[in-house]
MDAnalysis code that builds the backbone (N, CA, C; Angstrom):
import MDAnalysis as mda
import numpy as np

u = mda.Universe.empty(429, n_residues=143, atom_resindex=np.repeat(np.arange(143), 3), trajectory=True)
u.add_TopologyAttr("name", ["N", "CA", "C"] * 143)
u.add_TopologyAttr("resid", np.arange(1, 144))
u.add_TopologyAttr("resname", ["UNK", "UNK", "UNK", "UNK", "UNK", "UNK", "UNK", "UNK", "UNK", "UNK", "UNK", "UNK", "UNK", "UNK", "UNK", "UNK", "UNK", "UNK", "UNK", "UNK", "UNK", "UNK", "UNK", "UNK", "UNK", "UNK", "UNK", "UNK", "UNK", "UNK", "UNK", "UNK", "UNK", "UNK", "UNK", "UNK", "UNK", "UNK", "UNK", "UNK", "UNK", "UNK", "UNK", "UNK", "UNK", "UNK", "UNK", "UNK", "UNK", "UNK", "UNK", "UNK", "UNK", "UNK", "UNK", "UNK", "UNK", "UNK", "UNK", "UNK", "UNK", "UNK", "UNK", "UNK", "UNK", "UNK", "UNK", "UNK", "UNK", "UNK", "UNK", "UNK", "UNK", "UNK", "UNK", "UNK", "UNK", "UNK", "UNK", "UNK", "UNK", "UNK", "UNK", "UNK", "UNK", "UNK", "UNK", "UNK", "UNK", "UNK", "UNK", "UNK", "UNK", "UNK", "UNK", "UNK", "UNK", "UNK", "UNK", "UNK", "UNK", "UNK", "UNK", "UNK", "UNK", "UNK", "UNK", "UNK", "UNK", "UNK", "UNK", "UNK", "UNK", "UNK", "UNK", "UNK", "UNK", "UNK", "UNK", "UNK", "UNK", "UNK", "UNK", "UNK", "UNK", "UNK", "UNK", "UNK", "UNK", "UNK", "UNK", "UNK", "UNK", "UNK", "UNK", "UNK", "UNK", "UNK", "UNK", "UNK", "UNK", "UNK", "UNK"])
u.atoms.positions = np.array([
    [0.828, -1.177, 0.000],
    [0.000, 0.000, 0.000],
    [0.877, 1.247, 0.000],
    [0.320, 2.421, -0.823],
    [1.582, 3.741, -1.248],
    [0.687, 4.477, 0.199],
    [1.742, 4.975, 1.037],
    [1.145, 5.668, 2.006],
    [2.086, 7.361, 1.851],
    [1.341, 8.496, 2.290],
    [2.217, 9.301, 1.479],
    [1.515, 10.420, 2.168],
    [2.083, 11.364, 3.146],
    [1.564, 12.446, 3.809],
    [1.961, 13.975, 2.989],
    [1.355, 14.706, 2.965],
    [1.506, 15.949, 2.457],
    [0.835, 17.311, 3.718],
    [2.241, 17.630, 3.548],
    [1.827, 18.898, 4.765],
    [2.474, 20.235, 3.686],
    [1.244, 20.919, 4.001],
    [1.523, 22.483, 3.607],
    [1.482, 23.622, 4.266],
    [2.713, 24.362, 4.317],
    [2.965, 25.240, 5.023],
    [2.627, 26.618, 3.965],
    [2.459, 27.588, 4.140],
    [2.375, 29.044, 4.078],
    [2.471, 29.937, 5.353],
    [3.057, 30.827, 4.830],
    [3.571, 32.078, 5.913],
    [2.958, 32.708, 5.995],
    [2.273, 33.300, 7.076],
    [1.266, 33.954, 7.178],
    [1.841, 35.446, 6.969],
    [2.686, 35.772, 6.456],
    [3.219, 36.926, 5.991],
    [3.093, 37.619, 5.217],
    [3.039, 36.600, 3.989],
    [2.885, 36.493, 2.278],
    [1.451, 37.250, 2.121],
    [1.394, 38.853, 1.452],
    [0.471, 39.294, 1.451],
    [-0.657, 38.444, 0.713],
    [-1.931, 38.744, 0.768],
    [-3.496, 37.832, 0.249],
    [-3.113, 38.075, -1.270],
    [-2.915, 39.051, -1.367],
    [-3.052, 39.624, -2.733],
    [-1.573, 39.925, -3.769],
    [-1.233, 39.178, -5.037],
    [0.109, 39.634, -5.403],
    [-0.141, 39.900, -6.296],
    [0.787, 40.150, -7.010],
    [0.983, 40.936, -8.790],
    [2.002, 40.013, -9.301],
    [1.743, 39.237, -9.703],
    [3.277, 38.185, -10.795],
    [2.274, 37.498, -11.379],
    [3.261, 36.504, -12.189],
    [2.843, 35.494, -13.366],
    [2.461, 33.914, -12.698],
    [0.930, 34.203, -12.260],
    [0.385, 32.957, -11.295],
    [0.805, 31.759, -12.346],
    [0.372, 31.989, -13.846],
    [0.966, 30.969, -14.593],
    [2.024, 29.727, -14.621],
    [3.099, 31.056, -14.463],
    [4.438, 30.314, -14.842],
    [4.900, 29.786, -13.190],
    [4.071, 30.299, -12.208],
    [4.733, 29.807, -10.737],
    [4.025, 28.073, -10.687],
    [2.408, 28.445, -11.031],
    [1.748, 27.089, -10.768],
    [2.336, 26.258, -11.698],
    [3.072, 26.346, -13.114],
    [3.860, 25.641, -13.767],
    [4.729, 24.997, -12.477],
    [5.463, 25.428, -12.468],
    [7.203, 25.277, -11.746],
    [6.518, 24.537, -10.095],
    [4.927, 24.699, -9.553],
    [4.689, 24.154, -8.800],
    [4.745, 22.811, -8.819],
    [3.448, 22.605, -9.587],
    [2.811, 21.368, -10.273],
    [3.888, 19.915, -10.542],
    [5.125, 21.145, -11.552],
    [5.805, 20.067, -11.701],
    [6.503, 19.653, -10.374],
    [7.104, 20.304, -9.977],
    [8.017, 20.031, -8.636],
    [7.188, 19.187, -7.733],
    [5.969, 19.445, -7.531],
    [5.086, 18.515, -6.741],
    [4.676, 16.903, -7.344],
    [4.368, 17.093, -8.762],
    [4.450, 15.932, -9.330],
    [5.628, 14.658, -9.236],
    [6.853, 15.853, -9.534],
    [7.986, 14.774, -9.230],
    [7.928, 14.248, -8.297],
    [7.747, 14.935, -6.731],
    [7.855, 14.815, -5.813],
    [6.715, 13.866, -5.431],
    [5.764, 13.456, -5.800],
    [4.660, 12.327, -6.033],
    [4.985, 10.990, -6.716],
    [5.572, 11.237, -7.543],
    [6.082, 10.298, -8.511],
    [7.326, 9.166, -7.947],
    [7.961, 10.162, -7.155],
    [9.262, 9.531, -6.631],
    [8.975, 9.029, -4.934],
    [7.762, 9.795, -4.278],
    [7.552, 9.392, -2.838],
    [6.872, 8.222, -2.589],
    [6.583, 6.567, -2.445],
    [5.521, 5.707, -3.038],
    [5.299, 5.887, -1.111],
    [6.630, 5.981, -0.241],
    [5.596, 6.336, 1.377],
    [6.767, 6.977, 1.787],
    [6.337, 8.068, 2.590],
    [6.682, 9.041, 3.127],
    [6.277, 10.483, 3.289],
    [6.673, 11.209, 3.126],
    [6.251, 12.550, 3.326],
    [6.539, 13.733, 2.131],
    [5.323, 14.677, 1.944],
    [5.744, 15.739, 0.398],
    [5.550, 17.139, 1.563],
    [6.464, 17.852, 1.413],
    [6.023, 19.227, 2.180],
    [6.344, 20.473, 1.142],
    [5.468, 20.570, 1.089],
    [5.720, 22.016, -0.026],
    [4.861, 23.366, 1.381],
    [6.293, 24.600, 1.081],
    [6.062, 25.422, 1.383],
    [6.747, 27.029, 1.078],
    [5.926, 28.117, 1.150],
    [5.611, 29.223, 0.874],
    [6.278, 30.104, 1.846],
    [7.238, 30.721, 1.950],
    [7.895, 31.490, 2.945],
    [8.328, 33.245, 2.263],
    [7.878, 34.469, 2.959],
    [8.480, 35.422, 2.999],
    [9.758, 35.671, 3.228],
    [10.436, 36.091, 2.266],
    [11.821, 36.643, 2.669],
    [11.736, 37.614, 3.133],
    [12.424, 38.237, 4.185],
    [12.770, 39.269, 4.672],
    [13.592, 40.525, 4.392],
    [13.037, 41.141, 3.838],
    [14.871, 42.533, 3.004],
    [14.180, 43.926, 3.740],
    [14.126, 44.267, 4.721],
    [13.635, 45.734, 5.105],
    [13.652, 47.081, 4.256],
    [14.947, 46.908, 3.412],
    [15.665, 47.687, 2.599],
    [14.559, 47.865, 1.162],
    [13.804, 47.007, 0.841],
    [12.927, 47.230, -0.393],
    [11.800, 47.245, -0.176],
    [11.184, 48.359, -0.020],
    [9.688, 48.847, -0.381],
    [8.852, 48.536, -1.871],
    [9.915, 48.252, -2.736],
    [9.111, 48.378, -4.401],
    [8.955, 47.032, -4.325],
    [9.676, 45.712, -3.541],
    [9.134, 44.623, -4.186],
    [9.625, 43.374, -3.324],
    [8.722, 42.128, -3.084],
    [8.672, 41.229, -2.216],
    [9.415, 40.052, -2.462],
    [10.101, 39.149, -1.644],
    [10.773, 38.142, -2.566],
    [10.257, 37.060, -1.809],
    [9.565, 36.098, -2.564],
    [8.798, 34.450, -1.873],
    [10.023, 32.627, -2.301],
    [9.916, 32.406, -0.896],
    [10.462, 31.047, -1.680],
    [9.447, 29.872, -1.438],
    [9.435, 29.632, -2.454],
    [8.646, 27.889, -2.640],
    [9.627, 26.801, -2.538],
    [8.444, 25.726, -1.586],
    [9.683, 24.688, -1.493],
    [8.970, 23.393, -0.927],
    [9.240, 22.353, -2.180],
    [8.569, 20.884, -2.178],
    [10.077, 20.070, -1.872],
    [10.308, 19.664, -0.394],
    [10.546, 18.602, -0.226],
    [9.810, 17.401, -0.010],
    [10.896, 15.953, -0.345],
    [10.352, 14.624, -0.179],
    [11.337, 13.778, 0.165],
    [10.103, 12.813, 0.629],
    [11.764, 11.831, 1.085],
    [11.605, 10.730, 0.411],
    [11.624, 10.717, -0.889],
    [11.421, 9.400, -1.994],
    [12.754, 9.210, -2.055],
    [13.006, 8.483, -3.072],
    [14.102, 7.730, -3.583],
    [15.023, 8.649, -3.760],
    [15.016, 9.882, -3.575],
    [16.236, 11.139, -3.813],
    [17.356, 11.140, -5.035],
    [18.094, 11.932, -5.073],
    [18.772, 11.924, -6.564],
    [20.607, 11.517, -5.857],
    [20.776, 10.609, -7.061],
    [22.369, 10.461, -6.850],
    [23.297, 12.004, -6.771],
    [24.116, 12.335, -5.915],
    [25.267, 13.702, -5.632],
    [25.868, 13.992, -7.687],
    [26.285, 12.756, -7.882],
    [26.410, 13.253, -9.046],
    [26.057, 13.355, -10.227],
    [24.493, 13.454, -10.001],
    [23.734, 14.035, -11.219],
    [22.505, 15.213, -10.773],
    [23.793, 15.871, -10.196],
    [22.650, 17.495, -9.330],
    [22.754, 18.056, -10.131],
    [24.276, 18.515, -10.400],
    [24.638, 19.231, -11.666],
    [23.937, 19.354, -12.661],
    [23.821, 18.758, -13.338],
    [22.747, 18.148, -15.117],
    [21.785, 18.561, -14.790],
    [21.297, 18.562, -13.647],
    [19.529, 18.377, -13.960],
    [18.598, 19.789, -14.291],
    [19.609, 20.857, -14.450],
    [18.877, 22.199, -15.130],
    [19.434, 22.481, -16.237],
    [20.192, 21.697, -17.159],
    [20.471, 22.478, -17.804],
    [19.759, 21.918, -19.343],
    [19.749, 22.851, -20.774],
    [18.743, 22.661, -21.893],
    [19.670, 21.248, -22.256],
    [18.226, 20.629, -22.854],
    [18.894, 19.471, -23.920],
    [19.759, 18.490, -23.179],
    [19.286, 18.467, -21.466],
    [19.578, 17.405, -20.497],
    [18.489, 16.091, -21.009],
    [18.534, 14.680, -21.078],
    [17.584, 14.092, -21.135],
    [18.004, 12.875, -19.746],
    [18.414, 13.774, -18.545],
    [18.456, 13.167, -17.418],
    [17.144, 13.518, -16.886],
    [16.043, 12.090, -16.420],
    [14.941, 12.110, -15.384],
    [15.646, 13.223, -14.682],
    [14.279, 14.206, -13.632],
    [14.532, 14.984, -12.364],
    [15.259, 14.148, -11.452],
    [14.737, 13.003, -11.024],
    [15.353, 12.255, -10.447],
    [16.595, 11.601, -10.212],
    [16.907, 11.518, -11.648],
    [18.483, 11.915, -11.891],
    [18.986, 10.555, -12.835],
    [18.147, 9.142, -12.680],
    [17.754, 7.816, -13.173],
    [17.739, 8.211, -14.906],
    [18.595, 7.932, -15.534],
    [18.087, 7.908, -16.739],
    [17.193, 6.793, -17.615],
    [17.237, 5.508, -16.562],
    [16.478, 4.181, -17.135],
    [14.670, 4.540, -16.548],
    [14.665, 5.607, -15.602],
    [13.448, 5.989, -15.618],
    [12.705, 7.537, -16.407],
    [13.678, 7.863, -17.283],
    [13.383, 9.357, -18.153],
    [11.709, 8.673, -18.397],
    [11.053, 9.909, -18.321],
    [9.784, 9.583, -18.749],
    [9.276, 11.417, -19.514],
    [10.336, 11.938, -19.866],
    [10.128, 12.883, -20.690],
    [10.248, 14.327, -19.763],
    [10.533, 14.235, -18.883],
    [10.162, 15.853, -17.737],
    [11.439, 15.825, -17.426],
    [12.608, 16.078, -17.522],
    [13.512, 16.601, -17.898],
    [14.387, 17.695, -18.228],
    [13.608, 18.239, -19.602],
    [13.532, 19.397, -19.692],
    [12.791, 20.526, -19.192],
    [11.688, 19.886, -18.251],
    [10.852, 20.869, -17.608],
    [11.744, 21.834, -16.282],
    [12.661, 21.137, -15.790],
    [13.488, 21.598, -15.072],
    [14.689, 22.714, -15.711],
    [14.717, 22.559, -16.692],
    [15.763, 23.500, -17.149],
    [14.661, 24.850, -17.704],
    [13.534, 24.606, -18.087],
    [12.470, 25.486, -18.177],
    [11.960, 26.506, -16.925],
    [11.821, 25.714, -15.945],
    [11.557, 26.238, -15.238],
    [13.168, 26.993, -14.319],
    [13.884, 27.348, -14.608],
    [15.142, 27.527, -13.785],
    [14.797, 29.154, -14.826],
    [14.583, 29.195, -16.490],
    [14.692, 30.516, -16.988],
    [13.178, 31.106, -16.085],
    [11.970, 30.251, -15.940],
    [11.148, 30.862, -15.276],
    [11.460, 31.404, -14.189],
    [12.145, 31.163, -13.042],
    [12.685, 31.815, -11.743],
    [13.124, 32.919, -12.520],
    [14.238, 32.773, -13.614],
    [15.135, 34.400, -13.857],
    [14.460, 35.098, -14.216],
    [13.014, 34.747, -15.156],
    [12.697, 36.063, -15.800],
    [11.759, 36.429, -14.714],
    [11.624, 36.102, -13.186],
    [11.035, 36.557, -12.534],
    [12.153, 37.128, -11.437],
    [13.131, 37.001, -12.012],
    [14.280, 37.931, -10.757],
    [14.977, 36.801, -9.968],
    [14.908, 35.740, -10.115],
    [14.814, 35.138, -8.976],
    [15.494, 33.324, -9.722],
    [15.575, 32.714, -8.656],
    [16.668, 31.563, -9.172],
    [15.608, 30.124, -8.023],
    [16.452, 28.926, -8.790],
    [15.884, 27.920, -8.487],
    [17.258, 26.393, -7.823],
    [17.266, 25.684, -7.396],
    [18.363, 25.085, -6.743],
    [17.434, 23.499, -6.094],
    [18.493, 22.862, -6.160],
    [18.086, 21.328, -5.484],
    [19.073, 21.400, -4.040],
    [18.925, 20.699, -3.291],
    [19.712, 19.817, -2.135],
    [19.427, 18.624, -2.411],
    [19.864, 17.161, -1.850],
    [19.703, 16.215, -2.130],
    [20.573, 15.313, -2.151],
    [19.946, 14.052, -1.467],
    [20.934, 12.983, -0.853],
    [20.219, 11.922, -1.862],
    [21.420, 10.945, -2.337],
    [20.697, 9.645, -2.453],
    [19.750, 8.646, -1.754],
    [18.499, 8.215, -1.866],
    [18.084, 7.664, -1.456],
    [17.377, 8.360, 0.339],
    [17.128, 9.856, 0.226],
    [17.217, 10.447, 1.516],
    [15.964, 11.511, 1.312],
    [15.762, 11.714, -0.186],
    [14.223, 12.890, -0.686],
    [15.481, 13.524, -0.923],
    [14.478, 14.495, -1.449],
    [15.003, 16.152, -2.111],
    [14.522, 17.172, -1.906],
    [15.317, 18.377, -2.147],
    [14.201, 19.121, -1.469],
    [14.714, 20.559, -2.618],
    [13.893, 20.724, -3.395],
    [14.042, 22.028, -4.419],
    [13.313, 23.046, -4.080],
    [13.813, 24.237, -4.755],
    [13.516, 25.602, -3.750],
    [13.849, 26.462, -4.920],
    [12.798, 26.893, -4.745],
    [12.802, 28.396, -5.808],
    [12.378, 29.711, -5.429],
    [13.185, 31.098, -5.741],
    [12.720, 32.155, -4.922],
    [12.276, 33.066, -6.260],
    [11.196, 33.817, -6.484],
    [11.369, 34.580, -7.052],
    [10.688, 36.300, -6.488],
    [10.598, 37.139, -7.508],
    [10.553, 39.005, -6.856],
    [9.297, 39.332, -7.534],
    [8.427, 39.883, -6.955],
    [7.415, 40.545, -7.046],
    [6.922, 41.700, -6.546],
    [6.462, 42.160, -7.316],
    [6.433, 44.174, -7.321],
    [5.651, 43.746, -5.737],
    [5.392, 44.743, -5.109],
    [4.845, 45.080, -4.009],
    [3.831, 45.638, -4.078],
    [2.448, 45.813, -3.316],
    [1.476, 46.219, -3.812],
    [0.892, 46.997, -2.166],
    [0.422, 48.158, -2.687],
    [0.729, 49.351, -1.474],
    [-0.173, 48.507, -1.156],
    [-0.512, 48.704, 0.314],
    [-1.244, 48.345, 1.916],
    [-2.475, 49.029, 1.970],
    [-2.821, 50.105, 1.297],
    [-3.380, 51.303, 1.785],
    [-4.773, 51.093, 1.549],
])
């Protein structure tokens, strides 16, 4: 039996209301959560939503998203590869399991930039993973 907990965190910080490209984030979600489904058959998926802190900028907010798991995790030396174009290394890092999403990771890494903002793995073999993406969004007065 696949037993498989999912806890979601959000910061109660993160204003109700933002201004960015809900599009291209629920892209870069979806997938990251999918993998992270795909690869967990029992254990735990935690995806979460955190405010960064910069006092210094009034014009604009910076959020990080972040789906860890503790599935089958990626081998140390195929972290490297796994963003870059015209990789046909699985996320996972398995090339006898490529099932075509691949390149979605190197897609989504220009999605972080053209939102200001960058994307990164941690990750142990056989231990989950845990990917994290931050990107910048205008700020939207209080008033």
């Amino acid at each position: 039996m696949i037993t498989t907990t999912f806890l979601v965190e959000i910061d109660s910080n993160i204003p109700m209301v933002l201004l960015g490209d809900d599009h291209k984030i629920r892209q870069i979600l979806v997938n990251l959560v999918g993998n992270a489904i795909k690869f967990t058959n029992n254990g735990e998926i935690n995806i979460a939503a955190a405010l960064i802190p910069d006092e210094k900028k009034l014009d604009f907010i910076r959020i990080s998203f972040t789906v860890r798991d503790t599935g089958i995790g990626i081998p140390t030396d195929k972290i490297n590869g796994l963003f870059h174009s015209f990789n046909h290394m699985h996320p996972q890092g398995y090339e006898e399991m490529n099932r075509g999403t691949g390149l979605g990771l190197s897609i989504y890494k220009r999605f972080t930039e053209l939102m200001d903002g960058r994307i990164w793995l941690a990750g142990t073999s056989e231990k989950g993973s845990t990917f994290t993406f931050e990107i910048k969004l205008p700020a939207l007065s209080q008033e």
